[in-house]
Predicted model as a PDB file, atoms N, CA, C, CB and O in Angstrom, pLDDT in the B-factor column:
MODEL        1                                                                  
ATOM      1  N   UNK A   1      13.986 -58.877 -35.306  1.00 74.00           N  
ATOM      2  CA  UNK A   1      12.954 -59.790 -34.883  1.00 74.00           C  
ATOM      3  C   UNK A   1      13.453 -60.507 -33.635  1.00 74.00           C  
ATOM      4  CB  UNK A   1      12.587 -60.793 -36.013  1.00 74.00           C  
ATOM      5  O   UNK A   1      14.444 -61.224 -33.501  1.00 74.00           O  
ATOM      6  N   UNK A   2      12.644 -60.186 -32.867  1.00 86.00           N  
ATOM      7  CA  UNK A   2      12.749 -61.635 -31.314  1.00 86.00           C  
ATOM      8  C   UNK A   2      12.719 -62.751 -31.639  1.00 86.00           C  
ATOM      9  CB  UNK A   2      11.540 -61.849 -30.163  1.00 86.00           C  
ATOM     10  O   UNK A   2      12.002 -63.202 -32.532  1.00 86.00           O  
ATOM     11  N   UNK A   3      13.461 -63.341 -30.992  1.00 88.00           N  
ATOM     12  CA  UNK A   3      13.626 -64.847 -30.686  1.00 88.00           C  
ATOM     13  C   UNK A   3      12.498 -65.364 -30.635  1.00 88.00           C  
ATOM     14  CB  UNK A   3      14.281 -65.216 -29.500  1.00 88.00           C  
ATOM     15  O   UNK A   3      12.276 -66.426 -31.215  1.00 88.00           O  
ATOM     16  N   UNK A   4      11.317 -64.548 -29.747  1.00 90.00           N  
ATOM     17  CA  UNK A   4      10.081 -65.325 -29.469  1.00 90.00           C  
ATOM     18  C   UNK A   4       9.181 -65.211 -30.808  1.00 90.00           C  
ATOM     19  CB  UNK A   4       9.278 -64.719 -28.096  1.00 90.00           C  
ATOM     20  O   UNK A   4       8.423 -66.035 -31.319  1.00 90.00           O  
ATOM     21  N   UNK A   5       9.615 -63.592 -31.282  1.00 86.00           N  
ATOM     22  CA  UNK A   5       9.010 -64.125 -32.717  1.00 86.00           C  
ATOM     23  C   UNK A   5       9.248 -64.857 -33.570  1.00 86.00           C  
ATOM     24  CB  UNK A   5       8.884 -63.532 -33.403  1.00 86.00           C  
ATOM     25  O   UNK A   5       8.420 -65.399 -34.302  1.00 86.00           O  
ATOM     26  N   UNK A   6      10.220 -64.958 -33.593  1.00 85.00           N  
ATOM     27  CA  UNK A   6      11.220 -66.081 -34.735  1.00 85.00           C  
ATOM     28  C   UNK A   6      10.489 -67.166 -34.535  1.00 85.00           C  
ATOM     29  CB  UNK A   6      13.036 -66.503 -34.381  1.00 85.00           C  
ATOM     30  O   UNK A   6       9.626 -67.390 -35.384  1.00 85.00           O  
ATOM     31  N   UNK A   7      10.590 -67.874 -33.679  1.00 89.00           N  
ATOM     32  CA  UNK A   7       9.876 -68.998 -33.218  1.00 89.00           C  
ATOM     33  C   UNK A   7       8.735 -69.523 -33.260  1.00 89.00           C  
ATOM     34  CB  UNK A   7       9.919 -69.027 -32.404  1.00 89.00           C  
ATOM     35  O   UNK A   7       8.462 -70.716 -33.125  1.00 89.00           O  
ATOM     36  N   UNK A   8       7.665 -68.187 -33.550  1.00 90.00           N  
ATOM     37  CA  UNK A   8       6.308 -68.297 -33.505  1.00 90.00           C  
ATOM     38  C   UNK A   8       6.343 -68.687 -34.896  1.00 90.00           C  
ATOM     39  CB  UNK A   8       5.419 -67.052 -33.038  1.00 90.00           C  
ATOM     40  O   UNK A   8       5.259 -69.240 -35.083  1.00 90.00           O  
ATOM     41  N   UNK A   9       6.947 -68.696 -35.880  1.00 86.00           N  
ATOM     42  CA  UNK A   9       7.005 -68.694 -37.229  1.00 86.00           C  
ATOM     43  C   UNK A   9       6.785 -70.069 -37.568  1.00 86.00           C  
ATOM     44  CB  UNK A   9       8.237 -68.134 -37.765  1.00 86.00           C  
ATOM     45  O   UNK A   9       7.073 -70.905 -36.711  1.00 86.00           O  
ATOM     46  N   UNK A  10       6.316 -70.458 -38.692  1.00 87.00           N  
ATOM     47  CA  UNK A  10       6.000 -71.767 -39.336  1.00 87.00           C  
ATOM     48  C   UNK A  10       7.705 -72.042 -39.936  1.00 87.00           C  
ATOM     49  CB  UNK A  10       4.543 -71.611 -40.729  1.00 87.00           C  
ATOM     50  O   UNK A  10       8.484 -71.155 -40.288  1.00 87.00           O  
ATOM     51  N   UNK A  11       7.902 -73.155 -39.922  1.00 90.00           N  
ATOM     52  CA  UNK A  11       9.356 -73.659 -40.567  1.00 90.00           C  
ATOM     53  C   UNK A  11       9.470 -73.197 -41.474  1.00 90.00           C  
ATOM     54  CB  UNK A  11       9.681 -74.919 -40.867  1.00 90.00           C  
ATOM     55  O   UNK A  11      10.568 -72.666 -41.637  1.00 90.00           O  
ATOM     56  N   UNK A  12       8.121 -73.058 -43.009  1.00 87.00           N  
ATOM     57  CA  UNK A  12       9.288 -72.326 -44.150  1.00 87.00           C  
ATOM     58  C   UNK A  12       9.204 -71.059 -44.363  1.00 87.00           C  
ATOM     59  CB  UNK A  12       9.245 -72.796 -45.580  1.00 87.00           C  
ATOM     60  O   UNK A  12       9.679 -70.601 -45.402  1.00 87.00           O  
ATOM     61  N   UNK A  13       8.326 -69.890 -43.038  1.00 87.00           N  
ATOM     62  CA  UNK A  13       8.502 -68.614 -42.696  1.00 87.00           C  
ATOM     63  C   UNK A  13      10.041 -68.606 -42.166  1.00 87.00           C  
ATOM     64  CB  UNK A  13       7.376 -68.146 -41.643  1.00 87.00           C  
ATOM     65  O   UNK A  13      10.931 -67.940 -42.694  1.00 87.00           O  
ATOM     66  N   UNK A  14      10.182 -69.310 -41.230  1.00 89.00           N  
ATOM     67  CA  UNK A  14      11.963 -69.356 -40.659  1.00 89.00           C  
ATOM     68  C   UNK A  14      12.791 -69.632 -41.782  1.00 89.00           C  
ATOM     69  CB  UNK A  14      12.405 -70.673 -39.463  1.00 89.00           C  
ATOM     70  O   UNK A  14      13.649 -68.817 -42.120  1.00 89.00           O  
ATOM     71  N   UNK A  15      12.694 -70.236 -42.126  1.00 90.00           N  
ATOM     72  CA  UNK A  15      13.736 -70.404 -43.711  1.00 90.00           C  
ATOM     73  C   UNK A  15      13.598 -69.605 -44.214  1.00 90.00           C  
ATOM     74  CB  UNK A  15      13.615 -71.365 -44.812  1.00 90.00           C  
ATOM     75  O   UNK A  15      14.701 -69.058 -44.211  1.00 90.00           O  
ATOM     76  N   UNK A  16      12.774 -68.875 -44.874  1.00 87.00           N  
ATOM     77  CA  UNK A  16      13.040 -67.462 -45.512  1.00 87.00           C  
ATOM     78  C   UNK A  16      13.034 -66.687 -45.226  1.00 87.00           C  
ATOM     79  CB  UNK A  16      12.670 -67.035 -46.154  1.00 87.00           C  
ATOM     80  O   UNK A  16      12.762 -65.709 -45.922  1.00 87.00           O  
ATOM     81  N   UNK A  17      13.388 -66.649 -43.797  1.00 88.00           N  
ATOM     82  CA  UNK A  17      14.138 -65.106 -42.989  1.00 88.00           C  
ATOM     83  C   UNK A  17      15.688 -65.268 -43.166  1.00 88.00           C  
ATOM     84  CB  UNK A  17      13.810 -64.950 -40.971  1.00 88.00           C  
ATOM     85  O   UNK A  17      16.619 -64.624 -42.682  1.00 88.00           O  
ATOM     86  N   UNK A  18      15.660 -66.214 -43.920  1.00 91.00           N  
ATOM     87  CA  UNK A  18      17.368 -66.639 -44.249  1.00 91.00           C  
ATOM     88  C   UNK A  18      17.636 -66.124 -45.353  1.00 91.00           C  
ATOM     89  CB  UNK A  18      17.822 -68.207 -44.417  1.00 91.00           C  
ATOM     90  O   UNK A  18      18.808 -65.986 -45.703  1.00 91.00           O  
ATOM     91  N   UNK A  19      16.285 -65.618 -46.357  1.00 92.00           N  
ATOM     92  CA  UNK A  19      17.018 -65.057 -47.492  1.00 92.00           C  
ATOM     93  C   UNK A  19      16.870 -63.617 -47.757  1.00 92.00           C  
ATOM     94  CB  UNK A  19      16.648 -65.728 -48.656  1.00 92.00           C  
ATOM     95  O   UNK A  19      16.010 -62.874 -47.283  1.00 92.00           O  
ATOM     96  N   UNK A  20      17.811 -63.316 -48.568  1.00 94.00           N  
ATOM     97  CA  UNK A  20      17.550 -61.765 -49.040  1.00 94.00           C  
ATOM     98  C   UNK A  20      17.873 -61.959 -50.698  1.00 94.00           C  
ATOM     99  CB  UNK A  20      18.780 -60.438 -48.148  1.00 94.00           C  
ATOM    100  O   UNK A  20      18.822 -62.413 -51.337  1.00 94.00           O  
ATOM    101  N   UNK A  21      16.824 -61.482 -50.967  1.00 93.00           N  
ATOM    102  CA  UNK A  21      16.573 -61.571 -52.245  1.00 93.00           C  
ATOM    103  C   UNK A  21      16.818 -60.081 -53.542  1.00 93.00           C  
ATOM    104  CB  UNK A  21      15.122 -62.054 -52.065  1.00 93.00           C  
ATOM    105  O   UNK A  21      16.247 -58.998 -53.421  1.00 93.00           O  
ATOM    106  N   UNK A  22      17.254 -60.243 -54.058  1.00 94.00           N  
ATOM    107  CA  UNK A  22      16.965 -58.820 -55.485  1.00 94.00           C  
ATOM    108  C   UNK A  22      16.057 -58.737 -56.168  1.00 94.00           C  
ATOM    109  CB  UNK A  22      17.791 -58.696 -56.665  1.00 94.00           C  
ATOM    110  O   UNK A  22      15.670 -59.803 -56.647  1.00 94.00           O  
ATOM    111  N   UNK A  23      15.385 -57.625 -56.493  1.00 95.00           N  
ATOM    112  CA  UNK A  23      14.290 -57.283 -57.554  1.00 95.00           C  
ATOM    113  C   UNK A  23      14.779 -57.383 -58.655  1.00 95.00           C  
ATOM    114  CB  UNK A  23      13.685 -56.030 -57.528  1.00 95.00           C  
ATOM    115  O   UNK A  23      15.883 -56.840 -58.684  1.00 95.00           O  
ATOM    116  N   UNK A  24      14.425 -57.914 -59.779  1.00 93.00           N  
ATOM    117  CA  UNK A  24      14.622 -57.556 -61.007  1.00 93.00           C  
ATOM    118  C   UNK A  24      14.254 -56.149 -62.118  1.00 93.00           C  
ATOM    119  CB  UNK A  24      14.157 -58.506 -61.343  1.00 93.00           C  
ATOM    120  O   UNK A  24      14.740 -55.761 -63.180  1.00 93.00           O  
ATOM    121  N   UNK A  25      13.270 -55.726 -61.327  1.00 95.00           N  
ATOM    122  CA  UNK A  25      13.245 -54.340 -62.185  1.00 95.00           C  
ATOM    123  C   UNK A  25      12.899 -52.804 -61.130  1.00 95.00           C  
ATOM    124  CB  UNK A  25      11.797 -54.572 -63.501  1.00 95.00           C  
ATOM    125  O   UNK A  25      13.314 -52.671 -59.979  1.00 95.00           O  
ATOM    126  N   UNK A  26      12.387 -52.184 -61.590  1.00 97.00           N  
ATOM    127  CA  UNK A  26      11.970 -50.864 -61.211  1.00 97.00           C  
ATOM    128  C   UNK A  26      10.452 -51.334 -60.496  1.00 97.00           C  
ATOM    129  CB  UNK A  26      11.900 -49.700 -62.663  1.00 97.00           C  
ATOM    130  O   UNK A  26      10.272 -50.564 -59.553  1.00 97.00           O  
ATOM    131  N   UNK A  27       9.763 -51.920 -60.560  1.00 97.00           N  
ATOM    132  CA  UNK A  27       8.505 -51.901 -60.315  1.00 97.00           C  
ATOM    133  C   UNK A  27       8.337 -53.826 -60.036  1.00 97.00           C  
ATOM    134  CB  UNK A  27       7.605 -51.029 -61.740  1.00 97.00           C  
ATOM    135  O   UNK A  27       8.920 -54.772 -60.565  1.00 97.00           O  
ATOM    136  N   UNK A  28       7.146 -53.742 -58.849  1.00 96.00           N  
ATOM    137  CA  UNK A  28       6.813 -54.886 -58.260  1.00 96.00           C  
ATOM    138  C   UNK A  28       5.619 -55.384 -59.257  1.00 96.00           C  
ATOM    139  CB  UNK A  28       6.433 -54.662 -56.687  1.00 96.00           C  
ATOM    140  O   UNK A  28       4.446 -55.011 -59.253  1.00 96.00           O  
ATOM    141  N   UNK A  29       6.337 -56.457 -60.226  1.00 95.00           N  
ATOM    142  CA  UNK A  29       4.852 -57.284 -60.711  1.00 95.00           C  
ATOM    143  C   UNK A  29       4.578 -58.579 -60.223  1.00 95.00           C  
ATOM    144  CB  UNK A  29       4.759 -57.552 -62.238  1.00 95.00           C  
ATOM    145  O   UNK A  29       5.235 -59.233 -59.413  1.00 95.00           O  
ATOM    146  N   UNK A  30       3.544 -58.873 -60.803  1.00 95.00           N  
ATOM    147  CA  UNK A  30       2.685 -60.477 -60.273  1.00 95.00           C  
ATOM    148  C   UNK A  30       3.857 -61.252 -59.902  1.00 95.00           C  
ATOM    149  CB  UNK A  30       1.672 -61.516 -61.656  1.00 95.00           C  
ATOM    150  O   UNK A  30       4.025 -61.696 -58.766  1.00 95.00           O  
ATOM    151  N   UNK A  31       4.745 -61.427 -60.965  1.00 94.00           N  
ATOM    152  CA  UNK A  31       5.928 -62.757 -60.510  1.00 94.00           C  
ATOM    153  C   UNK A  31       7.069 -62.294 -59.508  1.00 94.00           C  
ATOM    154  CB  UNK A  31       6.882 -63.373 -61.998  1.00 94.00           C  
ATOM    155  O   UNK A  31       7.727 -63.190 -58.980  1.00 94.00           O  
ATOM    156  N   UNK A  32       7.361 -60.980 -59.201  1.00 93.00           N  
ATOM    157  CA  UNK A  32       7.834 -60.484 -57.973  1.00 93.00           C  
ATOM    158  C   UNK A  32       7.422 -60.802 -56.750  1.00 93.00           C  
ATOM    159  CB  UNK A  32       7.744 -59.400 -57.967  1.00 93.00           C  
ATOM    160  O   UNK A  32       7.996 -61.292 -55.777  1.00 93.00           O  
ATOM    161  N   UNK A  33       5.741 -60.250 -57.064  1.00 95.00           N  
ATOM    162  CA  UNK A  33       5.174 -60.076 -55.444  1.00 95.00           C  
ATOM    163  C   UNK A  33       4.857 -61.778 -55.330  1.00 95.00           C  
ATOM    164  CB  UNK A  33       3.406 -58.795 -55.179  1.00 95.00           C  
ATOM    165  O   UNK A  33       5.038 -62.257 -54.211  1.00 95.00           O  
ATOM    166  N   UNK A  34       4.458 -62.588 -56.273  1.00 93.00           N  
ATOM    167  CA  UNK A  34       4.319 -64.015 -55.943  1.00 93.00           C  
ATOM    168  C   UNK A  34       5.382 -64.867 -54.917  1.00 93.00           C  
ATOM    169  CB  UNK A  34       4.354 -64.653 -57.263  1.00 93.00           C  
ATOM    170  O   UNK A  34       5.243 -65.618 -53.952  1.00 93.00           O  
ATOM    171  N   UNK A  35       6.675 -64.238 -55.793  1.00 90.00           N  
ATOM    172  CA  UNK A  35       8.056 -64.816 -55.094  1.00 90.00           C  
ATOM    173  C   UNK A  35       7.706 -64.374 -54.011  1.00 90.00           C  
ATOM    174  CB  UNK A  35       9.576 -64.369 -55.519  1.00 90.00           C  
ATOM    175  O   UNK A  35       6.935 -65.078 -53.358  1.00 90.00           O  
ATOM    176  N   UNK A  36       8.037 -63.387 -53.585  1.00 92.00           N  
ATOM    177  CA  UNK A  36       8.449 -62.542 -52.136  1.00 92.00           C  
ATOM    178  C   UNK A  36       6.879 -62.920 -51.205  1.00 92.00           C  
ATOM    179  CB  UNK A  36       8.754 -60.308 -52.498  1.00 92.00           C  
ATOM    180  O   UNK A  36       7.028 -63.072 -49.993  1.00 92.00           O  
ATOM    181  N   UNK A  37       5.632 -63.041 -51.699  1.00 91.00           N  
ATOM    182  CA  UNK A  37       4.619 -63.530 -50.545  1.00 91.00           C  
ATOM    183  C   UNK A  37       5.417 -65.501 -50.147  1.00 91.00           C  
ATOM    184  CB  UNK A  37       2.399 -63.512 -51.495  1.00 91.00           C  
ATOM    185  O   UNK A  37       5.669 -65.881 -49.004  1.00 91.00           O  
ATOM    186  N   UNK A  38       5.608 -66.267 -51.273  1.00 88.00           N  
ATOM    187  CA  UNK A  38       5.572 -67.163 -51.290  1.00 88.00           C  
ATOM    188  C   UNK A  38       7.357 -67.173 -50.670  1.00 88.00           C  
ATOM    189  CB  UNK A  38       4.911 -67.662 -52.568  1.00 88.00           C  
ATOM    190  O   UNK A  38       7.411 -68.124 -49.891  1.00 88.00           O  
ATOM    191  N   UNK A  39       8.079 -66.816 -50.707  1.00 87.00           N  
ATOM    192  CA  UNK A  39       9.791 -67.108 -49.670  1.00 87.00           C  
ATOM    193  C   UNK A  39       9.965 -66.176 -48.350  1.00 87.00           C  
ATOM    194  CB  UNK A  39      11.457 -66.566 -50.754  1.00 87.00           C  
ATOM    195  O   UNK A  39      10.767 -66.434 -47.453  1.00 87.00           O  
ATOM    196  N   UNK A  40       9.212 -65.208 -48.364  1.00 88.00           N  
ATOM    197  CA  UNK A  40       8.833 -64.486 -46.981  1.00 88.00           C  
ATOM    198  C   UNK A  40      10.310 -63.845 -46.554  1.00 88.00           C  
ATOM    199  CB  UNK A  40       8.156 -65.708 -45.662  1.00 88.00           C  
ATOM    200  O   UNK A  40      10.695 -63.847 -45.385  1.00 88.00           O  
ATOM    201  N   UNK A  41      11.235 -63.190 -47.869  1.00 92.00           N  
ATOM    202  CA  UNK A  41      12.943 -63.396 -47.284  1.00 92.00           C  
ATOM    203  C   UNK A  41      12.699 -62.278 -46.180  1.00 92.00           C  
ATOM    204  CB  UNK A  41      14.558 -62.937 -48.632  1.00 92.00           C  
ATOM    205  O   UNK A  41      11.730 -61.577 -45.888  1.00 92.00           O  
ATOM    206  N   UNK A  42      14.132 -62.426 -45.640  1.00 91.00           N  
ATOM    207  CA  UNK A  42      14.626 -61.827 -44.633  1.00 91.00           C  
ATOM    208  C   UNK A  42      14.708 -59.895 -44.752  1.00 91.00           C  
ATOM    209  CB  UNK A  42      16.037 -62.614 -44.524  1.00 91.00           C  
ATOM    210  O   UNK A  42      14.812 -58.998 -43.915  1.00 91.00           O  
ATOM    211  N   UNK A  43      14.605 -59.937 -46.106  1.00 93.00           N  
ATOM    212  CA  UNK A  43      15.307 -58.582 -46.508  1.00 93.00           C  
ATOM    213  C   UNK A  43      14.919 -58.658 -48.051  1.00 93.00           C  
ATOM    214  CB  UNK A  43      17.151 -58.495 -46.178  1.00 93.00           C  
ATOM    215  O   UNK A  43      14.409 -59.613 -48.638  1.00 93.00           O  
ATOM    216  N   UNK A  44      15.389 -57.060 -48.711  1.00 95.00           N  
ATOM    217  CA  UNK A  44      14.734 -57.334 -49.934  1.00 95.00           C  
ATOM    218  C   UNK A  44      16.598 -56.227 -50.232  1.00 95.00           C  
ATOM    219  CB  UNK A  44      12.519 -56.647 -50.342  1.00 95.00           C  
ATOM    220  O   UNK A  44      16.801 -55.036 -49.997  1.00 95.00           O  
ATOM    221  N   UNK A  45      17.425 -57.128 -50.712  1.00 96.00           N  
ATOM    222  CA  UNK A  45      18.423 -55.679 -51.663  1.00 96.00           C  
ATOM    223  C   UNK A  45      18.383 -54.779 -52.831  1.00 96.00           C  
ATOM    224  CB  UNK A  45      19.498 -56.042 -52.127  1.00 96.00           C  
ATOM    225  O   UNK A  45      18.407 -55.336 -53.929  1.00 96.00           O  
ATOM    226  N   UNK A  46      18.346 -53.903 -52.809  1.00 97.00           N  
ATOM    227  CA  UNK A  46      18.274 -53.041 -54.057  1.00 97.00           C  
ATOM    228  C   UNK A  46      19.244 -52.737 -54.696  1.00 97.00           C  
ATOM    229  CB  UNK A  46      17.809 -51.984 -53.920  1.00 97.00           C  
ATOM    230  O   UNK A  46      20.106 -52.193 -54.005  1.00 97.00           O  
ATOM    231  N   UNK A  47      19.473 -52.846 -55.670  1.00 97.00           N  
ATOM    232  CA  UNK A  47      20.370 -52.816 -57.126  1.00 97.00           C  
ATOM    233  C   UNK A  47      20.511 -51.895 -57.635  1.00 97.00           C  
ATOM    234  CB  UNK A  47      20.031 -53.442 -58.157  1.00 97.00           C  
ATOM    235  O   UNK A  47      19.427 -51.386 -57.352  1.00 97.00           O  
ATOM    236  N   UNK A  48      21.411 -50.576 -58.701  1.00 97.00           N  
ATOM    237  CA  UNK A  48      21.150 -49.358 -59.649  1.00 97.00           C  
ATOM    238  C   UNK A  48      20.180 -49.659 -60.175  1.00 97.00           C  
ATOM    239  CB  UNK A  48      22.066 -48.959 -60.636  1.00 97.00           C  
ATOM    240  O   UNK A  48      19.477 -48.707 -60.515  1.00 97.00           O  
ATOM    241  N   UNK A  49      19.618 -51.176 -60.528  1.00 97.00           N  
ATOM    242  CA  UNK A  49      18.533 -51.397 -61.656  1.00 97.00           C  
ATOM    243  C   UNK A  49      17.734 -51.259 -61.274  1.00 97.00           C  
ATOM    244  CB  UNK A  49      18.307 -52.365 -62.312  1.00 97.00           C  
ATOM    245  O   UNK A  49      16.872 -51.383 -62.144  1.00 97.00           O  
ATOM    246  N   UNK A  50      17.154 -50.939 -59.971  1.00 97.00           N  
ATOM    247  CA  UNK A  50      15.876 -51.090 -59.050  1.00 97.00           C  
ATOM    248  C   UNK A  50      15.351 -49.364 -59.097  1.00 97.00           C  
ATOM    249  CB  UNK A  50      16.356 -51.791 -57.170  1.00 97.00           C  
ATOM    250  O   UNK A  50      14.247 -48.853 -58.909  1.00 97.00           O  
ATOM    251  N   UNK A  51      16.539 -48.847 -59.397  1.00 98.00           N  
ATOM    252  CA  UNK A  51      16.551 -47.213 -59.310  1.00 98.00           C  
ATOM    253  C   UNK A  51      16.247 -46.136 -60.555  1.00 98.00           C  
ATOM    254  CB  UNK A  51      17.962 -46.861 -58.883  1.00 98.00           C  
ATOM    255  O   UNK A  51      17.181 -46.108 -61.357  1.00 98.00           O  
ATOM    256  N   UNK A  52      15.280 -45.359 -60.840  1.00 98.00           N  
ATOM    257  CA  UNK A  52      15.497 -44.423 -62.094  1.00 98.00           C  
ATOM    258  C   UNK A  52      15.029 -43.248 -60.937  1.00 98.00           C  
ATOM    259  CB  UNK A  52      14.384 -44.723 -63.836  1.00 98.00           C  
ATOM    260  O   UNK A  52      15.755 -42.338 -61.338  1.00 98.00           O  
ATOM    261  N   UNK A  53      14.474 -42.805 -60.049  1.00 98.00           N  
ATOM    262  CA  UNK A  53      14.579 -41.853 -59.395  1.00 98.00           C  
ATOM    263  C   UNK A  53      14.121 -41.879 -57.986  1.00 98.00           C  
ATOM    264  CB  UNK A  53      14.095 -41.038 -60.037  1.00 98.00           C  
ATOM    265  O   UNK A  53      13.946 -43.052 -57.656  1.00 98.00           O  
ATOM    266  N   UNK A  54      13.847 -41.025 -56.989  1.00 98.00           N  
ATOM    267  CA  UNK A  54      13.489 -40.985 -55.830  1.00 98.00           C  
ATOM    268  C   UNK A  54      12.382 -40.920 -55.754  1.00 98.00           C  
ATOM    269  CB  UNK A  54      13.927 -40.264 -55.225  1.00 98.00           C  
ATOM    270  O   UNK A  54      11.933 -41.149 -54.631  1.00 98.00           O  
ATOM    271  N   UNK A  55      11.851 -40.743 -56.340  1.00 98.00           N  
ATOM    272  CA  UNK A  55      10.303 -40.981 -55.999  1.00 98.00           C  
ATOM    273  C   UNK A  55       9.553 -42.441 -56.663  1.00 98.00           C  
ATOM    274  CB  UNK A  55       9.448 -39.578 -56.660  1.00 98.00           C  
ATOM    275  O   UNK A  55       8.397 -42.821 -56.474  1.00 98.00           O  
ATOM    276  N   UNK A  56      10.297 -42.891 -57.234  1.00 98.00           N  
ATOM    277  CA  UNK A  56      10.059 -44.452 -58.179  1.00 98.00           C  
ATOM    278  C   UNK A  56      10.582 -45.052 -56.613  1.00 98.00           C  
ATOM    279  CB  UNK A  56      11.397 -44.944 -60.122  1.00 98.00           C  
ATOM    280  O   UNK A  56       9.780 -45.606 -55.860  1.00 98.00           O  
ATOM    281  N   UNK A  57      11.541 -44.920 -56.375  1.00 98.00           N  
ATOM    282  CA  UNK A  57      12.612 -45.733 -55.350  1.00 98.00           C  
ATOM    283  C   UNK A  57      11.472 -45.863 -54.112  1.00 98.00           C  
ATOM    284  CB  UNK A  57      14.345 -44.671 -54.816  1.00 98.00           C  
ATOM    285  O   UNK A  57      11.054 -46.939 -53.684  1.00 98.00           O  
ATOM    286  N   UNK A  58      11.107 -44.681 -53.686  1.00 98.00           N  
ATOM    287  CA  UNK A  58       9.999 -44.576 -52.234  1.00 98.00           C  
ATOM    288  C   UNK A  58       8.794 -45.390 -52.896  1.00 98.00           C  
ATOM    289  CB  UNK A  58       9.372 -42.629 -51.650  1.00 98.00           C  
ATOM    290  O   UNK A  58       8.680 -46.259 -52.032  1.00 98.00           O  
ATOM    291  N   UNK A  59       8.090 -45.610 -53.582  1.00 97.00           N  
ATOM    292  CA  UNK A  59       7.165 -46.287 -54.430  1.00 97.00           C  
ATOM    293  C   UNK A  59       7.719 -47.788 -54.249  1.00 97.00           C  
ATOM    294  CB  UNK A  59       7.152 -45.684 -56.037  1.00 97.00           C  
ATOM    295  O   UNK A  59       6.981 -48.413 -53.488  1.00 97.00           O  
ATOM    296  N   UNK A  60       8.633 -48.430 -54.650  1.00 97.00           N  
ATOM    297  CA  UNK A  60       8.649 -49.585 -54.820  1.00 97.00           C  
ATOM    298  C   UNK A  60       8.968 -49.919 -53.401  1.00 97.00           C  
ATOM    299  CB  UNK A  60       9.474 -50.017 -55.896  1.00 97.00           C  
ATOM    300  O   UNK A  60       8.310 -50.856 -52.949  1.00 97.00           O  
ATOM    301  N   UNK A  61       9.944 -49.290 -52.494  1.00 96.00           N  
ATOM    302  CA  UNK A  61       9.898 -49.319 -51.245  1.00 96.00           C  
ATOM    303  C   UNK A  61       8.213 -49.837 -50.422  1.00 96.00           C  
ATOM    304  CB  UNK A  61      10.419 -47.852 -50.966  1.00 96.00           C  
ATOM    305  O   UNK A  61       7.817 -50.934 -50.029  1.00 96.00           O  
ATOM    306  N   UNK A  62       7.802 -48.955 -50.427  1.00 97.00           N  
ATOM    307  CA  UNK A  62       6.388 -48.900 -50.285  1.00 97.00           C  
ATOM    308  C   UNK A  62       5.752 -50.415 -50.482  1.00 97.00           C  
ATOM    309  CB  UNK A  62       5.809 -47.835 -51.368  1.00 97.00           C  
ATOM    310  O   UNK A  62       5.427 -51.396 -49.814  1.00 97.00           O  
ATOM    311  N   UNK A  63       5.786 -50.013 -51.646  1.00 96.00           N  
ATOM    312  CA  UNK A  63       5.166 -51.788 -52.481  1.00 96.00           C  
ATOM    313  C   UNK A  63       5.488 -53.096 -51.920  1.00 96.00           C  
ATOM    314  CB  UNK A  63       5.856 -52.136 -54.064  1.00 96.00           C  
ATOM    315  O   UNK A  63       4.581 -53.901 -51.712  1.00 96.00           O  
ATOM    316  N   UNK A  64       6.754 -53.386 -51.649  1.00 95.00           N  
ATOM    317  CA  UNK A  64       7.470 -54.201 -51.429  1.00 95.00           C  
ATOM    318  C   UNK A  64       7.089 -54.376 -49.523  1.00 95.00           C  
ATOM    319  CB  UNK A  64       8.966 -53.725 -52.079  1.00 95.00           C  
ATOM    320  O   UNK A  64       7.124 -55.564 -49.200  1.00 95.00           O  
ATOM    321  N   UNK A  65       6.835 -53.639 -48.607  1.00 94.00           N  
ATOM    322  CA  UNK A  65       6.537 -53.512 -47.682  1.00 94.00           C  
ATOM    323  C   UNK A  65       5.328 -53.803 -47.371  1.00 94.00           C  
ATOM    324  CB  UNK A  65       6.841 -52.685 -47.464  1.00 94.00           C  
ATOM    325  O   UNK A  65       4.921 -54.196 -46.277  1.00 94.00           O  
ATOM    326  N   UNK A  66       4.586 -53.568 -48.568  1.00 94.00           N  
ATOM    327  CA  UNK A  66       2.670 -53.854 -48.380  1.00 94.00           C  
ATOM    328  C   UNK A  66       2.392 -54.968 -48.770  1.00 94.00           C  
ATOM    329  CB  UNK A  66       1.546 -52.950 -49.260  1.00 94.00           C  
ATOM    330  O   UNK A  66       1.212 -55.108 -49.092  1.00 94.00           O  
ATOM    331  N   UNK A  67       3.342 -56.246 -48.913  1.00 92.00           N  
ATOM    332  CA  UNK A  67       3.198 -57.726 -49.541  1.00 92.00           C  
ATOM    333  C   UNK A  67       2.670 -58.101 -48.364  1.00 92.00           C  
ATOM    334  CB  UNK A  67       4.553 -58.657 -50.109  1.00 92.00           C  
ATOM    335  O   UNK A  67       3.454 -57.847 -47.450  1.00 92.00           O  
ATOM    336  N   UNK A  68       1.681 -58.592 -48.006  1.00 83.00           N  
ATOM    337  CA  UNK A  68       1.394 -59.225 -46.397  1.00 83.00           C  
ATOM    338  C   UNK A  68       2.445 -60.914 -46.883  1.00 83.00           C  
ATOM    339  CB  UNK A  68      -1.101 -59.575 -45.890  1.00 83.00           C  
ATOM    340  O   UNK A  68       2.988 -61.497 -47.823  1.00 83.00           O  
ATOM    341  N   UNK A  69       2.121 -61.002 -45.281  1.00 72.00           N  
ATOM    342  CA  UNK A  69       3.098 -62.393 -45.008  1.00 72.00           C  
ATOM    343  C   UNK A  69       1.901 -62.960 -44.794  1.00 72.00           C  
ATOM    344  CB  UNK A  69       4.384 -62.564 -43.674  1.00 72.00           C  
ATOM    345  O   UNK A  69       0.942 -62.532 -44.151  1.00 72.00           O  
ATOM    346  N   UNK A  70       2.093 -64.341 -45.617  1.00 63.00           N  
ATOM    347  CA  UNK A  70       1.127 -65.639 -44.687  1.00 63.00           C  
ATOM    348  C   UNK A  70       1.163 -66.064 -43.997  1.00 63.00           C  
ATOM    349  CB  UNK A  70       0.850 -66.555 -44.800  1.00 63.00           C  
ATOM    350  O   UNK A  70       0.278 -66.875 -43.723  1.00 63.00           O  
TER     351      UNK A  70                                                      
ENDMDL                                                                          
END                                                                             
């Protein structure tokens, strides 16, 4: 991200480009995608627990990417 974008950001969009956060399971539910619309982190890390195969993995990938930002 640019500087100029960074900037364009509301203060607690900039603060949660500070975080990177973990999923708790295999699949994105309500209290996942709530968190992650509502802290906007920086990054999302994935865990073995996040994993049962490659095509689950590209799926939640996916998911996790289609959260719009406010």
């Amino acid at each position: 991200m640019s500087l100029e974008s960074f900037l364009s950001l509301s203060l607690e969009q900039q603060i949660g480009q500070y975080f990177y956060i973990g999923l708790a399971g295999t699949r994105i539910d309500a209290e996942t995608r709530a968190l992650i619309e509502e802290v906007q982190p920086g990054g999302v890390i994935i865990f073995g627990r996040n994993v049962e195969n490659a095509p689950q993995l590209r799926k939640l990938l996916d998911d996790v990417r289609e959260i719009p930002a406010n």
